[in-house]
C-alpha positions, -999 to +999 in steps of 0.1 A: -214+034+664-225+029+633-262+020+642-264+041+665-259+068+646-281+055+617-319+064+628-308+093+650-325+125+640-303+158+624-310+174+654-300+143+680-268+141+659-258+181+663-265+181+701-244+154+707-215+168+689-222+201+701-222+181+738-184+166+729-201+135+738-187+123+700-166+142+674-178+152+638-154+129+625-163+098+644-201+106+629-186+108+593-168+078+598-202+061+613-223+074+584-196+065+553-190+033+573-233+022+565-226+039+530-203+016+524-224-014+536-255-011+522-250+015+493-237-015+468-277-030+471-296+002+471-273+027+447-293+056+467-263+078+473-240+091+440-209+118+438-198+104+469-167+126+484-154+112+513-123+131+515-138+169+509-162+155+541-136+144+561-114+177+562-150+194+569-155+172+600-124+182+616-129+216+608-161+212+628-143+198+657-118+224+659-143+252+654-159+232+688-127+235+706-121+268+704-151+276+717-167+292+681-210+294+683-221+263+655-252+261+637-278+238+645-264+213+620-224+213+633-208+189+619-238+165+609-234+148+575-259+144+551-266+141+512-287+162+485-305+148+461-285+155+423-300+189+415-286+211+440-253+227+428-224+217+458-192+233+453-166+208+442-186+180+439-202+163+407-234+175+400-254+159+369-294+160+372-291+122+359-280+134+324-245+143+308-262+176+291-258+188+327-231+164+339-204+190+353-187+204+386-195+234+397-175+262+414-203+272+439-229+260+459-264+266+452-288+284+479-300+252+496-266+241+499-251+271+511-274+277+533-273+242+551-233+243+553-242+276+571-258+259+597-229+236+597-240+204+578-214+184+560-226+172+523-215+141+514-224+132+480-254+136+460-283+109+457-298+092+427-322+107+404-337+102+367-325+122+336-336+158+339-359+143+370-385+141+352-399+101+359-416+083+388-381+063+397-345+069+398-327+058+368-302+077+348-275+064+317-248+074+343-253+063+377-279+032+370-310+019+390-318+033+428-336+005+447-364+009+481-350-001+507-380-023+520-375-046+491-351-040+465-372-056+438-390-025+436-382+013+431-380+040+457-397+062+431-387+095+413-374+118+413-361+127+448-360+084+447-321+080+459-332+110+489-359+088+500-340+051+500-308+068+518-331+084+540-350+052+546-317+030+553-304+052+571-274+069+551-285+103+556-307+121+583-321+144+563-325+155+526-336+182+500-364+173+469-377+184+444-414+189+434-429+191+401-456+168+392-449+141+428-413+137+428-408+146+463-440+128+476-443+101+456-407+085+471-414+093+505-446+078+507-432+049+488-406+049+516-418+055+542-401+086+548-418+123+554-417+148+526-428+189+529-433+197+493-431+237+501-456+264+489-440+277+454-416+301+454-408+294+495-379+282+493-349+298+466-347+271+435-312+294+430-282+267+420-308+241+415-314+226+379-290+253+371-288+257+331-253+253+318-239+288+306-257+309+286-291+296+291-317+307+308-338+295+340-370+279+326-385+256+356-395+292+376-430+277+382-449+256+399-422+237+410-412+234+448-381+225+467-390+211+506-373+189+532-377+152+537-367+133+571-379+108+592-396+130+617-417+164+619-392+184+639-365+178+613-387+189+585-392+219+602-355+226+615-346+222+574-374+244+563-367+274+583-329+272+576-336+271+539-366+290+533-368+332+529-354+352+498-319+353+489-319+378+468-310+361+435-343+339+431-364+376+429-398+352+433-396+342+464-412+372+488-408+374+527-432+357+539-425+349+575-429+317+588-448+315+622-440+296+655-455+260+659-485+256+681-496+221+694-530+215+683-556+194+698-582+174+675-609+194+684-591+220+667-589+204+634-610+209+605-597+188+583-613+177+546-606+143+533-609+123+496-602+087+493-588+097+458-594+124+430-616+127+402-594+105+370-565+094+397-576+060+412-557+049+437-554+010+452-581-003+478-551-002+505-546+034+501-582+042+498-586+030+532-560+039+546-569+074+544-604+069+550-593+054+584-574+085+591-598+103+589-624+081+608-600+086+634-596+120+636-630+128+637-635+102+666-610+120+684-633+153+681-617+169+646-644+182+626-642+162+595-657+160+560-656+144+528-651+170+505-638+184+475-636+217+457-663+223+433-640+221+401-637+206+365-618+178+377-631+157+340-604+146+313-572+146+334-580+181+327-555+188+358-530+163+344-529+179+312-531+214+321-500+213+343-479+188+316-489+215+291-476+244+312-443+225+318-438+219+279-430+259+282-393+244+291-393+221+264-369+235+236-396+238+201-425+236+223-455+246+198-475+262+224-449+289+237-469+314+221-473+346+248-507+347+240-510+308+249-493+316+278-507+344+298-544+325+290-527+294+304-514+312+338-554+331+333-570+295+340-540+287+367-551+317+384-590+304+388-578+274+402-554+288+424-587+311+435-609+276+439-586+261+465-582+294+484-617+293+493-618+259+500-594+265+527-614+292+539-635+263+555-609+241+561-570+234+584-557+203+553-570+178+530-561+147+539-560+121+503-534+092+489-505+107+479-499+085+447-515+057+429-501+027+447-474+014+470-440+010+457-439-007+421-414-035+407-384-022+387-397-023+346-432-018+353-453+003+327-480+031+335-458+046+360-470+079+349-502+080+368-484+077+404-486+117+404-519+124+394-530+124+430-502+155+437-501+179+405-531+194+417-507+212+443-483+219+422-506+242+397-523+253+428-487+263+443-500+248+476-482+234+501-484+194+510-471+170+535-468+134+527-458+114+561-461+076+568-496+061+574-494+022+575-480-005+563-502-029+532-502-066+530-471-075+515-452-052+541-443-017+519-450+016+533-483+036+530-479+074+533-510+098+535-508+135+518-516+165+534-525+196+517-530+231+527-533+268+517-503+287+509-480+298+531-493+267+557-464+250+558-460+255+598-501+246+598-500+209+579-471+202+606-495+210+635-518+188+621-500+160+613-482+164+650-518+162+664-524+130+647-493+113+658-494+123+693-527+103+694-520+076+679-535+082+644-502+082+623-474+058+637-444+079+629-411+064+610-408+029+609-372+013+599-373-009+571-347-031+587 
């Protein structure tokens, strides 16, 4: 059973044990079974608890049997990625400063055992999760499942090789700078960096007592999976105020249309001004794009009319961040209102570049997958921060594969509060052929 189990979708995996057709427990047992097998190579899943998991199973089956109504996750297991507080289980953001276990679950978790998932363990991430792969002094080196030579990026990187290999069906990241796009689209996985302040950040990164929250903005939680439809099942489980996190509004999500191309108007950059990106991932979004607008989307090459010069983007949104930085020299209150002053204009400049447009369709890093110890590693987000001091939702799915056989994602970015919109899009562009879908690595 267990391959049977290991590509199935979240939502295959909850009908089926909803069905009777196989118990909770025999899914566990599938799933901790692969763990066991292919963990060792890729170290992708951390804070394993096997035994907490177990006694959840049967209490899934037995809910089953006497008839009681189960979410649309019953009894399917899956992992978070080490930032999300889980009650009773080892939680450390890749550092000992926050290496603890805490007494209750954080939003995203809560919310998903709602719905009747099963968390597992935790997967691998970098100190504080701030780096382009997944390393940390406790846990050690989180390899891609396509070749484990190479990293499966940072910092959601140990959600992005267990959902890759198949040790999870579905996973939570975290967005700052890339870190939830850049390992999917190293992986070949899909990633739905939300719209800031979509999704409750409550019980994630949570400060040990007696200090206070400091990454409020411009960071993003979002799904990842290995299909549209489970993206969206995990978004509108999580997403919607919770009353704790007082930033996140009510902003309704909307029902999901199916789009044809002649719908579309899509935008499209082979890269950003000061992020270059590799000739393979150049063209593979230019060939997306050739092919939507063969299909009848209306489709441009186009940009905002910003100052894009300097890394000014870069910079502006690593010198917003140094906010959280304990002795940060520029934590002045007047430095700060005139910095979220300029984020503002920006965050006006993409509005009404959406006005005209569905998505922007660009590379969603600076390369495929690196080697383990490579240097400028840094500049694999400069293609995504623009969304993060924009707030902006964006999409990163899988697009092709390059030469040497590593996975090509594309990005897709729209206006706020699109989250439902970019899935619409990229659906239309699968169901002709445009993007391939998931692709196992083995």
């Amino acid at each position: 059973m267990t391959a049977d189990i290991a590509f199935t979708s979240a939502r295959a995996l909850a009908a089926r044990i909803a069905a009777r057709e196989v118990s909770a427990v025999e899914v566990l047992d599938a799933r901790l079974t692969r763990i066991r097998d292919l963990n060792p190579g890729l170290n992708a899943v951390v804070s394993l608890d096997p035994d907490a998991a177990t006694d959840a199973a049967r209490r899934a089956d037995d809910a089953l049997a006497r008839g009681i109504d189960v979410g649309p996750l019953h009894g399917v297991p899956i992992t978070l990625k080490d930032g999300h507080d889980v009650a009773g289980m080892r939680t450390t953001i890749g550092t000992p400063v926050f290496d603890r276990v805490p007494d209750r679950d954080g939003t995203v978790a809560a919310r998903l055992r709602a719905a009747g998932a099963i968390i597992v363990g935790h997967t691998n991430v970098p100190p504080f999760l701030g780096d382009y792969i997944a390393e940390n002094p406790i846990f050690g080196r989180t390899s891609n499942p396509w070749d484990t030579q190479r990293t499966a990026g940072g910092s959601s990187g140990g959600a992005a090789s267990a959902l890759a290999s198949g040790l999870t069906p579905v996973e939570v990241g975290s967005d700052l700078a890339g870190s939830l796009r850049v390992p999917t689209h190293f992986c070949g996985v899909y990633g739905l960096k939300a719209t800031e302040h979509r999704i409750p950040i409550t019980g994630f990164f949570r400060p040990v007592d007696g200090t206070a929250q400091s990454v409020r903005i411009m960071t993003s939680l979002g799904p990842m999976a290995r299909d549209l439809d489970d993206l969206e099942l995990m978004l509108r489980l999580m997403a919607g105020p919770d009353g704790l996190d007082s930033d996140v509004p009510p902003v309704a999500l909307p029902a999901r249309r199916k789009r044809s191309p002649g719908s579309l108007r899509l935008a499209w950059a082979p890269e950003l001004p000061g992020a270059p990106v590799t000739d393979e991932l150049r063209a593979e979004v230019e060939r997306v794009a050739g092919e939507a607008a063969a299909a009848g989307a209306v489709v441009h090459q186009r940009l905002p009319g910003l100052d894009w010069s300097g890394q000014r983007v870069f910079g502006e949104l690593m010198s917003l961040t140094e906010v959280y930085a304990p002795g940060a020299e520029q934590t002045t209150l007047d430095w700060y209102f005139h910095a979220l002053e300029r984020r503002d204009r920006w965050v006006s400049a993409w509005e009404r570049f959406f006005d005209d447009y569905d998505a922007l369709i660009l590379p969603p890093a600076a390369s495929v997958a690196f080697l383990h110890g490579a240097t400028g590693t840094d500049e694999q987000g400069r293609s995504c921060v623009f969304a993060n001091l924009a707030g902006l939702p964006a999409l990163t799915l899988p697009a092709g594969m390059s030469a040497g056989r590593l996975p090509i994602g594309v990005q897709i970015v729209g206006p706020r509060w699109s989250e439902i919109q970019l899935l619409e899009v990229a659906a239309c562009l699968e169901d002709r052929g445009i993007l391939p879908g998931f692709v196992p690595p083995y």
